[in-house]
Every structure is written in structure tokens, then in C-alpha cells.
C-alpha positions as CSV (number, residue, x, y, z in Angstrom):
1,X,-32.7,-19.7,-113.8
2,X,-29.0,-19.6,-114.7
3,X,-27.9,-18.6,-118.3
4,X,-24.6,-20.4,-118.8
5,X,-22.3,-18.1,-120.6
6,X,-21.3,-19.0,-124.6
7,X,-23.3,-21.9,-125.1
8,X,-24.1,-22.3,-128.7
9,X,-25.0,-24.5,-131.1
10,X,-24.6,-24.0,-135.2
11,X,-26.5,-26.2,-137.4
12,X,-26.3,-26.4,-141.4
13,X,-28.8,-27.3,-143.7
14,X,-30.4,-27.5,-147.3
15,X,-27.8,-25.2,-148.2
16,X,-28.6,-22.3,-146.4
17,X,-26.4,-19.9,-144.0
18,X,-24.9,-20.9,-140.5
19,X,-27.9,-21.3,-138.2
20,X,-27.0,-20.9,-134.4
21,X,-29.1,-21.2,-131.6
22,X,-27.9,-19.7,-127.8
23,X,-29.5,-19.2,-124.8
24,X,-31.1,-15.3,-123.9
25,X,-30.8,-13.5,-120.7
26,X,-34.5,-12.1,-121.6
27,X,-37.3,-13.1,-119.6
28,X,-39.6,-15.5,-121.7
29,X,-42.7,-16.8,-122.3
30,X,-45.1,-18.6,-124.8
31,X,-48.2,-18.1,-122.7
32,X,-49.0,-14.3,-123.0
33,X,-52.5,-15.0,-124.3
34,X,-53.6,-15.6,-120.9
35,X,-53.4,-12.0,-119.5
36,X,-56.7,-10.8,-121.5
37,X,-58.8,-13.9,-119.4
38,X,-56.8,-12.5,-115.9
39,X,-58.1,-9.2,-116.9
40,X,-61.6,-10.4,-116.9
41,X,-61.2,-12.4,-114.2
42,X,-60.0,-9.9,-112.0
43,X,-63.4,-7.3,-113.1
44,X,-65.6,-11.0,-112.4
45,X,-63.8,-12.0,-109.1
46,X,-64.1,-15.9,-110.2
47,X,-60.7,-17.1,-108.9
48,X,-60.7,-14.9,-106.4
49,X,-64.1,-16.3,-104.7
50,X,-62.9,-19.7,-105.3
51,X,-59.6,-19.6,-103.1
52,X,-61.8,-17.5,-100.5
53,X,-64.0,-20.6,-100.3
54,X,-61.4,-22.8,-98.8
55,X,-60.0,-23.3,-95.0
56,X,-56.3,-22.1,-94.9
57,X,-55.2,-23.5,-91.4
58,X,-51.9,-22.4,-92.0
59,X,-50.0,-19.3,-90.1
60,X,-50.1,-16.8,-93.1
61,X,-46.7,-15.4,-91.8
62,X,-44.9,-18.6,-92.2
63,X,-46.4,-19.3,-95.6
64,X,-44.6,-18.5,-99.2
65,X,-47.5,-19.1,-101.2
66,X,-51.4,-18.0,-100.9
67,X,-53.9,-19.9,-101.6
68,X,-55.2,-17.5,-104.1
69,X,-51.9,-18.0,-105.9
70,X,-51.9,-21.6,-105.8
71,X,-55.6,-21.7,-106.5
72,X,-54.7,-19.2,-109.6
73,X,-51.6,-21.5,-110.8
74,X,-53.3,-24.6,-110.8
75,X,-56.5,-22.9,-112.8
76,X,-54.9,-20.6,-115.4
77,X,-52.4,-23.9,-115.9
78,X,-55.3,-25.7,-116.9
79,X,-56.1,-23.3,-119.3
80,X,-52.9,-23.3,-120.6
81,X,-52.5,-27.3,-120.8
82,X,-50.8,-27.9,-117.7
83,X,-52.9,-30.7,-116.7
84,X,-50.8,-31.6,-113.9
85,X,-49.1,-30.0,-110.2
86,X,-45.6,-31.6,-112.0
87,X,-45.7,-29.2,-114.5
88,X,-45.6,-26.3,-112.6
89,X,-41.8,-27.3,-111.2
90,X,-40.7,-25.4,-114.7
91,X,-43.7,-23.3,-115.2
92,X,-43.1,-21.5,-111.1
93,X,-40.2,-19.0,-112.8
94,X,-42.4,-18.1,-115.9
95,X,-43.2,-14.7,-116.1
96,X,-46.6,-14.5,-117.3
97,X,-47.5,-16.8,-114.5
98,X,-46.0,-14.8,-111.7
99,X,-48.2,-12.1,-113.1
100,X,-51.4,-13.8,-113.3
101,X,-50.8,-15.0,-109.6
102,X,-49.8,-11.1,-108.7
103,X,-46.3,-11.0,-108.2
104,X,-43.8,-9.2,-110.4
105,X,-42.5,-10.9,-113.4
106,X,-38.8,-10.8,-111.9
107,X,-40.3,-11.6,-108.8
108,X,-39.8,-14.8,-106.4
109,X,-40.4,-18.3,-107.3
110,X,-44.2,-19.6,-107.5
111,X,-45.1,-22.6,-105.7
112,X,-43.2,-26.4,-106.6
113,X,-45.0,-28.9,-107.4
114,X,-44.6,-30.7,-103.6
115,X,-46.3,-27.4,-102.6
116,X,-49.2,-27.6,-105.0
117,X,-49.7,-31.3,-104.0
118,X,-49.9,-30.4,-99.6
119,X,-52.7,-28.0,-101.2
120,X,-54.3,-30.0,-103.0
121,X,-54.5,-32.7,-100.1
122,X,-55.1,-30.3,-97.7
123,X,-58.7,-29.4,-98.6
124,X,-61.4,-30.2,-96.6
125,X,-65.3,-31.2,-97.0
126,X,-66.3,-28.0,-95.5
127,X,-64.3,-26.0,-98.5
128,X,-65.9,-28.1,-101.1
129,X,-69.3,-27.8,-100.0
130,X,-68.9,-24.4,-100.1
131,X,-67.5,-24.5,-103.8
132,X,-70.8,-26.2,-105.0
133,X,-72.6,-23.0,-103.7
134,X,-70.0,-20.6,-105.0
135,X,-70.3,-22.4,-108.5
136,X,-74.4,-22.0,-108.2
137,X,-74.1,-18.2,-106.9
138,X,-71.0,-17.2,-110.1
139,X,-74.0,-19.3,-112.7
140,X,-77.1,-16.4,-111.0
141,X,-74.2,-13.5,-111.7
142,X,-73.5,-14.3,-115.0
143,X,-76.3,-13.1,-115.8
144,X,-77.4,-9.4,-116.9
145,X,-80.8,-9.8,-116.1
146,X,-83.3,-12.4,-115.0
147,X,-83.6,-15.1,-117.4
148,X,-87.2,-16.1,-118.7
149,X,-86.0,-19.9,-119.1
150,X,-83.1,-21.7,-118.3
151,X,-82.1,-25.4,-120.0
152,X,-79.9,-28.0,-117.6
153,X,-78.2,-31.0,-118.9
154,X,-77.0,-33.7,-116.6
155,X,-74.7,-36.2,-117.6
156,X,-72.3,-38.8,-116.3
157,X,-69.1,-38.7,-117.5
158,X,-66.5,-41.6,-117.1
159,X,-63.0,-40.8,-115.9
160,X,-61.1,-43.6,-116.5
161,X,-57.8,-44.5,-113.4
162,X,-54.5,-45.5,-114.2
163,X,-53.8,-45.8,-110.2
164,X,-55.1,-46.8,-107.2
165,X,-57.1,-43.6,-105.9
166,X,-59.7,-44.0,-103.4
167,X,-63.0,-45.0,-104.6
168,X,-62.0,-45.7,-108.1
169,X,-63.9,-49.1,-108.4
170,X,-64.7,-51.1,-111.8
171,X,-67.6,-50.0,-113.9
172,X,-68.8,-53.2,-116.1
173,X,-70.7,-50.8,-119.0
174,X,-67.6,-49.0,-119.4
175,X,-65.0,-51.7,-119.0
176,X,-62.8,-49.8,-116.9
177,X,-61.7,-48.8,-113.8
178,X,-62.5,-45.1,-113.1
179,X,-64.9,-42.2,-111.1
180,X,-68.1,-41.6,-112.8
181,X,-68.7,-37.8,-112.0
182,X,-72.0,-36.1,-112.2
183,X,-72.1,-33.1,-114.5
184,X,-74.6,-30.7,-114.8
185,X,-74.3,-27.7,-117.4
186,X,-76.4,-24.6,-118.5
187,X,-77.5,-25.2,-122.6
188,X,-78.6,-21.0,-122.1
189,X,-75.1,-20.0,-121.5
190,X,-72.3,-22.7,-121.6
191,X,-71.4,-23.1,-118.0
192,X,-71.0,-25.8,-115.5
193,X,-73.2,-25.1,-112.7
194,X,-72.8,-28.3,-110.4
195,X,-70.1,-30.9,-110.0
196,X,-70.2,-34.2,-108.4
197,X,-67.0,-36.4,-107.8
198,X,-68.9,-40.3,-107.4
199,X,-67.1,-43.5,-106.8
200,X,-66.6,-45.7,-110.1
201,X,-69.3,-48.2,-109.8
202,X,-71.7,-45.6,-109.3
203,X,-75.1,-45.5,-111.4
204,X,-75.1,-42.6,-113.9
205,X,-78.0,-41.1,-111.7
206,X,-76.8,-41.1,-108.2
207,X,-77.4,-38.1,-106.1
208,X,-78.6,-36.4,-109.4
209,X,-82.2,-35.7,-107.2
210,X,-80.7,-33.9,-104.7
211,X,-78.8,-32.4,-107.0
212,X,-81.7,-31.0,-109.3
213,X,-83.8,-30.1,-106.1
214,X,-81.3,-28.2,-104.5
215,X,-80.4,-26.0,-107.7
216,X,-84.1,-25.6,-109.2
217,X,-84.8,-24.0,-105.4
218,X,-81.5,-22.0,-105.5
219,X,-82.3,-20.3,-109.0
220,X,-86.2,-19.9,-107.7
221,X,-85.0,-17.9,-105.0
222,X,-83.2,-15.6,-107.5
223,X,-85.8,-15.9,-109.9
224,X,-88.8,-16.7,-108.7
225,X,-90.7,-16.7,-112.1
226,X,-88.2,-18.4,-114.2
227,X,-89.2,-21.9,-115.9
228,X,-86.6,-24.4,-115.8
229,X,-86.0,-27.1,-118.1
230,X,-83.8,-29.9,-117.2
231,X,-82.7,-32.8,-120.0
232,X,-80.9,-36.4,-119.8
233,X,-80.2,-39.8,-121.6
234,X,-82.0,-42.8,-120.4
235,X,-80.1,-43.4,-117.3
236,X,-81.9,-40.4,-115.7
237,X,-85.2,-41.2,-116.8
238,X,-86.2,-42.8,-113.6
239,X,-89.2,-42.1,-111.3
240,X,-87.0,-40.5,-108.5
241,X,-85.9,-37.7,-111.4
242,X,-89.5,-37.7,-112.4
243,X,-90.9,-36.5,-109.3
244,X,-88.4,-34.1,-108.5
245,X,-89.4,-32.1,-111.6
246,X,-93.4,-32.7,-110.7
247,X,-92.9,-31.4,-106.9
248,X,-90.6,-29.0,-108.4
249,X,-92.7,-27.5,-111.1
250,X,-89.9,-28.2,-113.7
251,X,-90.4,-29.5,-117.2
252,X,-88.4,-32.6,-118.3
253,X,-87.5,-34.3,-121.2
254,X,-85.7,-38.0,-120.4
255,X,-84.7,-40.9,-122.4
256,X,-86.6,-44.0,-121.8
257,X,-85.0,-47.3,-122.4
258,X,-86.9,-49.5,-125.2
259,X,-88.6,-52.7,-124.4
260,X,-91.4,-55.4,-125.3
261,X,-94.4,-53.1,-124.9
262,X,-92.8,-50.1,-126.5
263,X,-91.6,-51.8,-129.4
264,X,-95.1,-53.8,-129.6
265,X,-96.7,-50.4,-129.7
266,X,-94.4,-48.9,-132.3
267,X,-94.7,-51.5,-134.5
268,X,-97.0,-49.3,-137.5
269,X,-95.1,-46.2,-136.6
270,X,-91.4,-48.3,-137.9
271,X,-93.5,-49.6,-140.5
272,X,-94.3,-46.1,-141.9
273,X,-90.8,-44.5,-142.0
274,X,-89.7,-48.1,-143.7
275,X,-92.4,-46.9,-145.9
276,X,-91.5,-43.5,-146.7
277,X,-87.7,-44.5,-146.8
278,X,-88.4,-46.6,-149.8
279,X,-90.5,-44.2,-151.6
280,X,-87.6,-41.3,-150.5
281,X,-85.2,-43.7,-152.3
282,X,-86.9,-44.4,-155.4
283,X,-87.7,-40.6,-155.9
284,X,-83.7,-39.5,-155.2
285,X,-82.6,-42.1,-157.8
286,X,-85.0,-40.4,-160.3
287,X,-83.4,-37.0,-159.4
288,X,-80.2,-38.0,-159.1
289,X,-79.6,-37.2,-155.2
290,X,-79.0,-38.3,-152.4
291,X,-81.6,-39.6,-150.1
292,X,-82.8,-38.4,-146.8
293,X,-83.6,-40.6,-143.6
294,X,-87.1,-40.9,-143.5
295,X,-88.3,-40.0,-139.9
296,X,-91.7,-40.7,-138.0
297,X,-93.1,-39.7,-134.5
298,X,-96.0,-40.0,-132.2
299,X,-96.5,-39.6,-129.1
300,X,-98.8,-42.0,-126.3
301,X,-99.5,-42.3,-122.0
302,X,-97.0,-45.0,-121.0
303,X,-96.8,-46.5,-117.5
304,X,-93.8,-48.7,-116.2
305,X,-94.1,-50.7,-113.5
306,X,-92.3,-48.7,-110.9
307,X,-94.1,-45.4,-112.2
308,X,-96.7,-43.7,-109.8
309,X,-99.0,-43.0,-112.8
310,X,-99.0,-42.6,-116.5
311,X,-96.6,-40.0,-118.4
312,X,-95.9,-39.1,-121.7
313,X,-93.8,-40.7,-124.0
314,X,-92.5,-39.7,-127.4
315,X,-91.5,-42.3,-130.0
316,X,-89.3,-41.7,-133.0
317,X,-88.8,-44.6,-136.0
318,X,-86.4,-43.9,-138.4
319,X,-85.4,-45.4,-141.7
320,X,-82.5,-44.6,-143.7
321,X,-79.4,-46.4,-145.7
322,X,-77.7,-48.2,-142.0
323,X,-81.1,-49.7,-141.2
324,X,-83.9,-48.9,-138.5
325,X,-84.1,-47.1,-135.0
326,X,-86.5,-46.7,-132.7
327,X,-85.9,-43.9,-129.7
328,X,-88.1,-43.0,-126.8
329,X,-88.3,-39.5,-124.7
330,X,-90.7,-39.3,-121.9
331,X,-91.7,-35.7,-121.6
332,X,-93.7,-33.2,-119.5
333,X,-92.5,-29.9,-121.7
334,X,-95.2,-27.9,-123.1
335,X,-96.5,-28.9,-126.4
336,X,-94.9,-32.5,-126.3
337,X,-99.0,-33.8,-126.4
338,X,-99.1,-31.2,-129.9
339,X,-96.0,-31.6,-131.0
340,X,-94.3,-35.2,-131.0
341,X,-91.2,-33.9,-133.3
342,X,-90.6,-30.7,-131.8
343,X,-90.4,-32.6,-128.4
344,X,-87.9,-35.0,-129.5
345,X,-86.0,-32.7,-131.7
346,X,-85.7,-30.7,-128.4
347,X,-84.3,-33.1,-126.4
348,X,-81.8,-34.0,-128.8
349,X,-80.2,-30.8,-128.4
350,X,-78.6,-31.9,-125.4
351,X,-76.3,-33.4,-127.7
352,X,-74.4,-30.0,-127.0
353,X,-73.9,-31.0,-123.5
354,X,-71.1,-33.4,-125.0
355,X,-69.2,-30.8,-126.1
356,X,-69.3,-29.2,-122.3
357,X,-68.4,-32.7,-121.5
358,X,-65.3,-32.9,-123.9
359,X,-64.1,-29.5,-123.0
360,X,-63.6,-30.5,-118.9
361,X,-62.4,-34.3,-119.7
362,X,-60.2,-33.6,-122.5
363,X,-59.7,-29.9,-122.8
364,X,-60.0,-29.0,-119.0
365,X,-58.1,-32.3,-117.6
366,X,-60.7,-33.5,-116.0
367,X,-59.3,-37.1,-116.6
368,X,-56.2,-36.2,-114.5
369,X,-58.0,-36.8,-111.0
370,X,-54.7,-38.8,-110.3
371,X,-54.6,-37.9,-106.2
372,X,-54.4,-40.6,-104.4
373,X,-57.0,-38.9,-101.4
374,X,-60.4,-39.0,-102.8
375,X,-61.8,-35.1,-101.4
376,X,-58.5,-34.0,-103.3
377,X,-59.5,-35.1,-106.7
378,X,-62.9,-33.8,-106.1
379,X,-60.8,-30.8,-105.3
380,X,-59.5,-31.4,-108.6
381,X,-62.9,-31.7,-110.5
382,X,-63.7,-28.1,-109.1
383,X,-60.7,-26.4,-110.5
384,X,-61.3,-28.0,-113.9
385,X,-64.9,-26.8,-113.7
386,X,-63.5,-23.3,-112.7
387,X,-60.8,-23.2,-115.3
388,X,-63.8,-24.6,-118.3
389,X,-66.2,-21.3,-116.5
390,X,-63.0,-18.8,-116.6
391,X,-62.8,-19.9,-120.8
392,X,-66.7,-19.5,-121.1
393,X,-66.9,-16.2,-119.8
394,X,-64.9,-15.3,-121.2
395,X,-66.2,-16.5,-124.5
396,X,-68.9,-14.3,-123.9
397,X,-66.9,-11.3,-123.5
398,X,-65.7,-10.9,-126.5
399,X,-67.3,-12.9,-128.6
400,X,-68.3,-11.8,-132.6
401,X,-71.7,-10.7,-133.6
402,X,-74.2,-13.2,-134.3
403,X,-74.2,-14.7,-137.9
404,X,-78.2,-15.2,-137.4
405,X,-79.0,-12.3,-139.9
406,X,-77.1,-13.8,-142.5
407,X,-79.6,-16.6,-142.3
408,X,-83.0,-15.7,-141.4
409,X,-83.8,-12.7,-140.0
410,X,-87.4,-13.4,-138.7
411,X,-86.8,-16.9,-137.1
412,X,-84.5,-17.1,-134.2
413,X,-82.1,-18.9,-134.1
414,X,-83.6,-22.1,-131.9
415,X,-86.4,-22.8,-134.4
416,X,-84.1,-23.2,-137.1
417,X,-83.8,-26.8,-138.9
418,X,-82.4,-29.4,-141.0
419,X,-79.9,-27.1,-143.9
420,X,-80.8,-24.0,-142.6
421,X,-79.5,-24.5,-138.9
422,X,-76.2,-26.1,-140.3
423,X,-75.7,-23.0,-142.7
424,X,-76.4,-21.0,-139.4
425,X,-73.9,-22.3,-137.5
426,X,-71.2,-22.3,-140.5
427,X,-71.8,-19.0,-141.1
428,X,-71.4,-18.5,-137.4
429,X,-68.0,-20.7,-137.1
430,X,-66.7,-18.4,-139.9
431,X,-67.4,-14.9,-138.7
432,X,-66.7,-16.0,-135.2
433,X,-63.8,-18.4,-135.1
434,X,-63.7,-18.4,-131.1
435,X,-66.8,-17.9,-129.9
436,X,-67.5,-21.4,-129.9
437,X,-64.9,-22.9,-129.7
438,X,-63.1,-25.7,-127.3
439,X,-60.1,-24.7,-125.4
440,X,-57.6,-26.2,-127.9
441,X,-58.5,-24.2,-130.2
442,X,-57.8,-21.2,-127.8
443,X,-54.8,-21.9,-126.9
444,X,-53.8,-22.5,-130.5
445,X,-54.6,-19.5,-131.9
446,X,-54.6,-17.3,-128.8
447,X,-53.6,-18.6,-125.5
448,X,-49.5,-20.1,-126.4
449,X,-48.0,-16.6,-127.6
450,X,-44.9,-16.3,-127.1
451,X,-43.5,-13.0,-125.7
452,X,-41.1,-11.2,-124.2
453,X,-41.6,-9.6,-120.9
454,X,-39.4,-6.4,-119.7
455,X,-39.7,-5.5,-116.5
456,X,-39.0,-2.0,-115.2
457,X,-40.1,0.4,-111.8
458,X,-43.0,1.3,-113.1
459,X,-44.6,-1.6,-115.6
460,X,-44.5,-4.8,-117.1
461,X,-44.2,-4.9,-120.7
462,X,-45.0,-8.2,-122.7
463,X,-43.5,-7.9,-126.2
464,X,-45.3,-10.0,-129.1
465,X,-43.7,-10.8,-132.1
466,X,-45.1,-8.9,-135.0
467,X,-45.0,-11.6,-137.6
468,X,-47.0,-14.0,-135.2
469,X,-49.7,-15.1,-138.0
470,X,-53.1,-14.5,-134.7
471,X,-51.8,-11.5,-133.9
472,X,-54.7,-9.6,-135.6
473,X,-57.7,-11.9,-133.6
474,X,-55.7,-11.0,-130.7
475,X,-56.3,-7.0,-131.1
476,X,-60.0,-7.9,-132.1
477,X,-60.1,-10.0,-129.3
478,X,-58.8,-7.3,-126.6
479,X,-61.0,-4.9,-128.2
480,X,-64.1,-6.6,-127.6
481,X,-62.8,-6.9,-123.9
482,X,-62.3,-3.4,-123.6
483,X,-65.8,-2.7,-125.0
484,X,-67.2,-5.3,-122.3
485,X,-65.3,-3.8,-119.1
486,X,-66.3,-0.6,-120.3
487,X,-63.0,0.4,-120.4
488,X,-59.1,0.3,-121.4
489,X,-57.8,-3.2,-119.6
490,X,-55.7,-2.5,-116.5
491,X,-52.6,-4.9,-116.1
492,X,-53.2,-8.2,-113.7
493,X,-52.5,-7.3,-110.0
């Protein structure tokens, strides 16, 4: 970058002193908060694993730019809200990036955008086959020890196109041209363990079978006692995901679209929360509250048509000031024929699924699979994925202590309800503001610090400002990281 000599410009307002602004010679950045996550990354190998998954055909002496760095530009960029390769045109002479990517910070040029884009179009099926094994063999290392149970949430998630990439086809429930990707995430620990790029017309549970089989086997081979738990909306509760689980051994809780029979059969159940709604009303307006939804389950056998046999089904009717609902769960998971609330209050739980959802569309720009080449925006879906995995391990590292003695001691934290779990996870939210939280927030109060960064023979040093208001999380933040590497943090290499 060239630093033109003596430009200046003086402003004057509101009756203050001369303000002038100028260029500096200093090396600059406002994305220091990303060497803490480089750190971890290089102790967990993550990026690393990912660029050694791909086919490099070309001559590595003749090349400027690895594909670990380009695989490490693209990802931390993400991160950082670089959604796009263009962004990286003014991003290749930032210092923190040339240090993530392990060059010096006064070091050459990272890749141009052009550069990023051959890359990107230059992947191969072979490379992202062996991504959806890498992303299955990084879920089995993040953990310390063999889990008892593990909970997976599939979901479809609609990318809508503003282009003509291949494969992008209408999709009449969503209106809109787009991809409908399969996404399948871990409710135990917050990662996304399988990835599925599908054309836009797709249904919402193609290739999810395969999908499922393949990873319930994979885990079962790492853990051969471990009970698996897998949970979707309605558009996976079909008999194809049914038997999968029964072959497989795994328990299942699915949404199951309403219809004639259903509703014939629920008929005194909806007439019971009616029922209690009114007497909930009547006794609020005597104590001068508010009321609370009255709610009603059960549970019967229930065979469709294109069903083998009978299976459970769980029914809730509920009552409250918009109206009536009725929902229905079909259900294999222990206790569902005991416990027709507990079942359904389970599966509802995959609610948190959207939020995995929202952090790779929105946080992790997922809805930027704007290659024209269809493998290269399913190229693109894995390094979202990666980038959302990087953040949630992140998250682990150095997140706060639990709030959960605050709250109850003897009940863990799953069985909590109603008030209690939403004063759980207040208290939670307030003693650990980024545990939890979506990748906005990080980069708001962590990630976009800005910095200086001197370079001399022997070290890089980043200089923070010491009136930056986060500065304080940040220390906290390292020094949980420490604690977890076991260690003082080397610098990224």
C-alpha cells in the first residue's frame, strides 16, 4: 500500500478544536480478535485437516499461494464477515491476515480475489467427499471422552439465488429460487456434523437416509455403546427415516403432518385444553394476572397408509389467547408410551437447531453460494460449516462457568421447565455473555479490534488500544484459552 505524503484533512465542529485526519505509515488492523481462535486452531488442527483434504494439481513451485492459506483466508474471513472472495482484494495486505495464513505481517501479498475464485472452482468431487468424512472424524475428536448419548437435528435450510448457478431451480413452498441444503447438527455440543449441498426443488428430506445411516454407523464404530437420538419437523417424518432409525437401533422423535383421522381422534383432547383455558382465564382475572396457555397431551398407535406397521404418536392441543393448535410427534424414544409431555417437550427442543441454522445462513454466509459451478458452492457450504465449527470450539474453550447452580442445584439443567429454565438461561446469558452466543456478537465485542501490529526480527507485536471498552472480556477470554491449551498461547505460525 502506498502512503501519499501530506495528505490531510481538518474538519470543525460544535465548537470544538481543529480536527485533522492523515493517513499512518503503521501497519493496521481492526481484526486482531481473531489470533486467540488461530491459536486454537492451530493446537485442534481444523483448518489444517480441511485444506489437506483437497487435490492440489498444481506444481507447488510455480504456485504463490497454498491451499492451506487460501483455505485459511477464505475461513477466518468468514469469521470475520467477509462473506465473499471480493473482499479479500483489500483484506490480502492486512496484517492480522497474513499472520493467520502464516506469513509475516510485512510479508508478501495474500491471494486476489481471481485467485480465490480458480480455487474455489478448482475443487473436485473426490475432495468434497472426503470433507464429509473429515467433518464426521473432527465431531468424534471433539470430544474428551465417549459420550453416553448424542442428540442430531436435521434440517433443510433454504438459500435463496440472486443468479443463475447450476441447479438453483424454483421451490414453490418457499417462493423462490434457491438450493435447499441438508443440515445436520449435534444439540450435545453445537457442531455441524454433515453438510449436504441439494438442487432447489429438492424435498426437505432427500438423501437425509443415507445421510443418517452413514453417520449413526460412523459414531457406532467409535462408540459402540452410545444411544443416538436423531430429531426433525414433519418433512422428515416419513417411513424411509423411520426405518433407518429401527434397522439402526436409533430412537426418533418426527413431526407428523395433521389430517382427518388425527384430528377426528383428538377431537376430546382440544376440547379439554379449550376447557381448562377458560377456567385458567377466569381464575387470572380474579388474581389479577396474566393467563397461561392451557396445554393437553396423549399419546396413541397410529398407522398411515404407506407405514409398514403401527408407531407411536404424540398429540398436543393447546388453548390460549391467539386460539387453538393441535401438533403431532411420532416417537420411538423411551418413555414417550409413559410420558406424552416429556416426549413432545423433547422434541421441541430442536428448536435450537434454528439457531445453528441462523449462525451458517446469516452469520456464517451460507446464503453467499454465489459460484456459478455447482461442486464450487458446495465447496462453499463446507467452508461456512468449517468457519461456524472453528467459532464453536472455540466457544467451548473458553467459555464461563455454568450458571446452573444459581438455579437449582439438584436438577440438571435438561429437566428444567417453564420459569425456571428461562431464569436458567438468563442467569447463564449474564455471567456468560459469549458462550452462547451467534457470531455477530463475537465479532462485535471481540473479533473487529482494531490494532496496531509492529513487526521486528524476532516477533510480531499487535498493539490494542487501552481505552477499547471489551478489552477486559478479551483478557478473560485469552485466559480461559490458556487454561484450556494447558499453557501460555504461542503466536500463529
Amino acid at each position: 500500500m502506498i502512503v501519499q505524503d501530506g495528505w490531510q484533512e481538518v474538519f470543525s465542529f460544535g465548537g470544538q478544536e481543529r480536527i485533522v485526519m492523515e493517513a499512518a505509515r503503521a501497519q493496521l488492523t481492526h481484526d486482531a480478535g481473531l489470533l486467540p481462535v488461530r491459536a486454537l486452531d492451530e493446537r485442534l488442527g481444523l483448518t489444517a485437516a480441511f485444506a489437506a483434504a483437497l487435490n492440489d494439481p498444481r506444481d507447488p513451485e510455480l504456485s504463490a499461494h497454498t491451499a492451506l492459506e487460501m483455505v485459511r483466508q477464505r475461513v477466518y474471513g468468514i469469521l470475520a464477515d467477509y462473506e465473499d472472495q471480493n473482499d479479500h482484494d483489500t483484506l490480502r495486505t492486512d496484517p492480522i491476515f497474513k499472520l493467520i495464513v502464516g506469513r509475516r505481517a510485512d510479508g508478501a501479498a495474500l491471494a486476489s480475489q481471481p485467485a480465490l475464485s480458480r480455487f474455489e472452482n478448482g475443487i473436485d468431487i473426490p475432495s468434497l467427499k472426503r470433507l464429509r468424512q473429515l467433518f464426521i472424524d473432527q465431531f468424534i475428536a471433539s470430544f474428551d471422552r465417549p459420550p453416553r448419548h448424542l442428540v442430531f437435528d436435521l434440517d433443510a435450510v433454504a438459500d435463496p439465488a440472486h443468479g443463475h448457478q447450476q441447479l438453483t431451480f424454483w421451490h414453490n413452498y418457499y417462493d423462490q429460487n434457491q438450493y435447499l441444503p441438508l443440515v445436520v447438527t449435534c444439540a450435545t455440543n453445537g457442531l455441524v456434523v454433515m453438510l449436504s449441498l441439494r438442487h432447489g426443488s429438492a424435498h426437505a428430506a432427500l438423501g437425509a437416509d443415507d445421510d443418517l445411516e452413514y453417520l449413526v454407523k460412523r459414531v457406532r464404530a467409535a462408540w459402540p455403546g452410545v444411544l443416538v437420538y436423531v430429531r426433525g419437523d414433519a418433512a422428515f417424518g416419513i417411513p424411509s427415516l423411520f426405518d433407518v432409525c429401527e434397522r439402526q437401533n436409533v430412537f426418533y422423535a418426527f413431526g407428523l403432518n395433521s389430517n382427518k383421522v388425527l384430528e377426528r381422534w383428538t377431537e376430546p383432547l382440544l376440547a379439554k385444553a379449550v376447557a381448562a383455558w377458560e377456567a385458567e382465564q377466569a381464575g387470572a382475572r380474579a388474581e389479577g394476572r396474566a393467563a397461561v396457555p392451557a396445554r393437553r397431551f396423549e399419546g396413541f398407535w397410529y398407522q398411515a397408509e404407506s407405514w409398514g406397521g403401527q408407531r407411536w404418536v404424540v398429540a398436543k392441543a393447546e388453548a390460549n389467547a391467539e386460539g387453538t393448535n393441535r401438533r403431532f410427534v411420532i416417537s420411538n424414544r423411551p418413555g414417550a408410551w409413559f410420558s406424552a409431555e416429556a416426549t413432545y417437550d423433547e422434541y421441541a427442543g430442536r428448536g435450537e437447531s434454528e439457531n445453528r441454522n441462523k449462525e451458517i445462513k446469516l452469520g456464517c454466509a451460507m446464503g453467499r453460494l454465489s459460484d456459478h459451478r455447482f461442486v464450487a458452492n458446495y465447496f462453499r457450504l463446507y467452508l461456512s460449516g468449517m468457519a461456524l465449527n472453528l467459532l464453536a470450539r472455540f466457544r467451548q474453550a473458553v467459555r464461563a462457568p455454568e450458571a446452573a447452580q444459581a438455579v437449582a442445584e439438584e436438577v440438571p439443567a435438561e429437566a428444567l421447565a417453564g420459569r425456571q429454565r428461562q431464569r436458567y438461561f438468563r442467569l447463564r446469558r449474564q455471567q456468560d455473555v459469549l458462550g452462547r452466543a451467534q457470531p455477530d456478537t463475537w465479532r462485535r465485542l471481540v473479533i473487529k479490534v482494531a490494532a496496531e501490529v509492529v513487526v521486528s526480527a524476532r516477533r510480531a507485536l499487535v498493539r490494542l488500544s487501552g481505552c477499547w471498552p471489551h478489552l477486559e472480556e478479551l483478557q478473560k477470554m485469552c485466559q480461559r484459552l490458556h487454561r484450556y491449551l494447558g499453557g501460555p498461547a504461542h503466536a500463529p505460525t
